[in-house]
N, C-alpha and C positions, 0 to 999 in steps of 0.2 A: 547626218544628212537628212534624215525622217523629219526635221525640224523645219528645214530651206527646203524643204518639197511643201511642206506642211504651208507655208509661208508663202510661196508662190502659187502655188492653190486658192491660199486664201485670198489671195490679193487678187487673183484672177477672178472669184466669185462679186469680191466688193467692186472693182471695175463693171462689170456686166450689170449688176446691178444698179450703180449710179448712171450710168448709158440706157438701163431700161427707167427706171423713174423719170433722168431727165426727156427723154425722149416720148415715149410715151403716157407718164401719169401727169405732165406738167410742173417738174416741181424744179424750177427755172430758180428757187431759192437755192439750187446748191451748184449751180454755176457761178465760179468762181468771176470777181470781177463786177459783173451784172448784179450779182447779191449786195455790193455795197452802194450799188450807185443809189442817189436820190430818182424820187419818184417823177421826178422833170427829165431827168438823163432817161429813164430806162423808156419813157414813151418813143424817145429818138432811138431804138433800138430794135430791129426784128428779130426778136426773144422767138419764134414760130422757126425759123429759119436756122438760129442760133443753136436750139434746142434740137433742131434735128442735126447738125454738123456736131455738136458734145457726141451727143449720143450714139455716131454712125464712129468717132471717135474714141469712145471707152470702148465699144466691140473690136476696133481693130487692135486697141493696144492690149486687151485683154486677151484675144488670139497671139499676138508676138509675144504675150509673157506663157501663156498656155506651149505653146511649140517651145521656146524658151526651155519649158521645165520640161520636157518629154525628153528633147535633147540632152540633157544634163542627167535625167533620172538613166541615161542610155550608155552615158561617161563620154555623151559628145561636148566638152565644154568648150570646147570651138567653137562649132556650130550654134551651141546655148548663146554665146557670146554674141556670135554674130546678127543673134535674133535679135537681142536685145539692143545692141545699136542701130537695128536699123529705129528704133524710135525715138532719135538723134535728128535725122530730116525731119521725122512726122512731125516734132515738137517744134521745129523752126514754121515748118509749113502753117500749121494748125496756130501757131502764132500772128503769124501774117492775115490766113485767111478768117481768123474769128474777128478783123477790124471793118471786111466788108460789111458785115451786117451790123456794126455801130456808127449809126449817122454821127452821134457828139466827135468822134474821128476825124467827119469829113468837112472840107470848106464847103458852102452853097454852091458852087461852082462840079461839085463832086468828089476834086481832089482830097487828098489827103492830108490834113495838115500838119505844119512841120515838129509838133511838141508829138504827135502820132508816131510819125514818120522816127524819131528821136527813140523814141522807146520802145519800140518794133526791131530798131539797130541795136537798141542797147540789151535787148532780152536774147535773141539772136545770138547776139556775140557772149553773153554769160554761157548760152548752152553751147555753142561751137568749144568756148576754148572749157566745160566742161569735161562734153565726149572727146576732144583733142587727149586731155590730161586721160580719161582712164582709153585712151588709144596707146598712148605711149608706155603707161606703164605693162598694158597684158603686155606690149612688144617685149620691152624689159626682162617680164617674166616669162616670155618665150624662150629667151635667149640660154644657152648651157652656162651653169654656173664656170666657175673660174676659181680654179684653186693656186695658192701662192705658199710652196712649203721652205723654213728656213731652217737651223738648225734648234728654234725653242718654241717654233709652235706653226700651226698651219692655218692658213687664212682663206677665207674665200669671198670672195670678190663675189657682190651685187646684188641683189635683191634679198633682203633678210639674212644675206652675210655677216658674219663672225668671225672670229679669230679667239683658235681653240689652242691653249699651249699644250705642249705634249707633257707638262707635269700631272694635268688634270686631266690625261685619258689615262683609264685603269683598264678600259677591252678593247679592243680592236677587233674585227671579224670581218671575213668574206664570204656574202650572202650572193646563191642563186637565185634567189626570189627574194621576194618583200611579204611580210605581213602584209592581211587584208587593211585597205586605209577604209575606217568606218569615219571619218569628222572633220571636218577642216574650221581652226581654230580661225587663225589669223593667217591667210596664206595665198597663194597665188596658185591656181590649178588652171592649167592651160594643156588640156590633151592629158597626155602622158607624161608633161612636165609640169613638177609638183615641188613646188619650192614655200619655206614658211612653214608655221605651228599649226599637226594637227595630229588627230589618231589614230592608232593601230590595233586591230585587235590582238589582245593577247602582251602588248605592252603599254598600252596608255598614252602619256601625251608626249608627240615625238616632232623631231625639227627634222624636215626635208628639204633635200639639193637634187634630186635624183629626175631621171626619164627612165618611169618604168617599164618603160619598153628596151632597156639595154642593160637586161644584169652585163658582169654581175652588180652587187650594190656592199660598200663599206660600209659597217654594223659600228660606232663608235659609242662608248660610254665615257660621258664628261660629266664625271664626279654626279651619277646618277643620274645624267640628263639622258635619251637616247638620240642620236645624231646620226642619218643615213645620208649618203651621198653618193655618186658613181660620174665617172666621164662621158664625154660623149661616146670612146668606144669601147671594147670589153678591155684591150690589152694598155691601154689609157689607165682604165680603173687600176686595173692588177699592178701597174708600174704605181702607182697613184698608194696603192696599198700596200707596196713591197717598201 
């Protein structure tokens, strides 16, 4: 985790940074957009005005990644979550509103013209059904996993689900607690529900189904693999593990 803190950190410093260059040193070359136009476009442009909207903008989203990490560094990854989408409107808004200050946008008239207008919808609409898609999946990975037991193997249903035959489990166990989780591989961590590849201390790299907030939790061994999971309720799990 020392790595995604490490990372968010840093990203927080290079935002504040390019928010204070462009903002205050002038350096209106690393405004995306504006840096490619020809030199006939960018006079029809109030790059003074532009330059202060970037810049009042890398501070704000460098704060929503800042609270972001404090949240998460706290195991609030809800709250983490929720920080970070809110810069789902800002990128729509901040879309919209950096077209005011390009006149090549507008007709003589002031309006906006319609190849502007065109592209303003069509940038919009990538970020909506964006933040939509990873809306839907934290939901997903909110959700209690779903176990399906038959007589040659047990499956469980949804997000990073598998299907474990009972030839290739050698251990079986029922856990009051869990190892500490130090890492997350590939995985969906929402809260207390932690589903997906990640680590443990004191055994390495493990696949989780579990809400560790409801021991107890099933300890399974598949041909060397480690595999914990538990129900929604404790006598759930125990039925689940008998």
């Amino acid at each position: 985790m020392a790595v995604f803190y490490g990372t968010m950190l840093f990203s927080v410093f290079i935002i504040l940074l390019l928010g204070f260059m462009v903002k205050y040193r002038r350096a209106y070359w690393l405004i995306s957009g504006y840096n490619t136009m020809s030199k006939g476009k960018q006079k029809n442009v109030d790059v003074v005005g532009l330059s202060k909207f970037v810049g009042n903008l890398c501070f704000l989203i460098a704060l929503i990644f800042l609270a972001a990490t404090i949240f998460f560094t706290l195991n609030k990854e809800v709250l983490g979550g929720l920080a970070l989408f809110l810069t789902a409107p800002l990128s729509i808004y901040a879309v919209i509103k950096a077209q005011s200050y390009d006149g090549n946008t507008k007709n003589p008239d002031g309006t906006m013209k319609a190849r502007s207008k065109w592209m303003v919808f069509v940038l919009s609409g990538i970020l909506i059904l964006v933040f939509v898609g990873a809306g839907v999946f934290m939901y997903y990975g909110a959700q209690p996993s779903q176990f399906i037991v038959t007589d040659e193997y047990l499956e469980i249903k949804g997000l990073y689900g598998e299907r474990i035959p009972f030839k290739d489990i050698s251990d079986l166990t029922l856990l009051g607690s869990l190892p500490k989780i130090t890492f997350k591989n590939n995985g969906s961590s929402l809260g207390s529900v932690k589903k997906g590849n990640f680590k443990m201390e004191g055994v390495g790299n493990v696949k989780l189904f579990v809400d560790t907030s409801k021991p107890p939790f099933i300890a399974i061994d598949k041909n060397g693999q480690s595999i914990f999971l538990n129900c929604e309720g404790e006598e759930e799990t125990k039925e689940l593990f008998q």
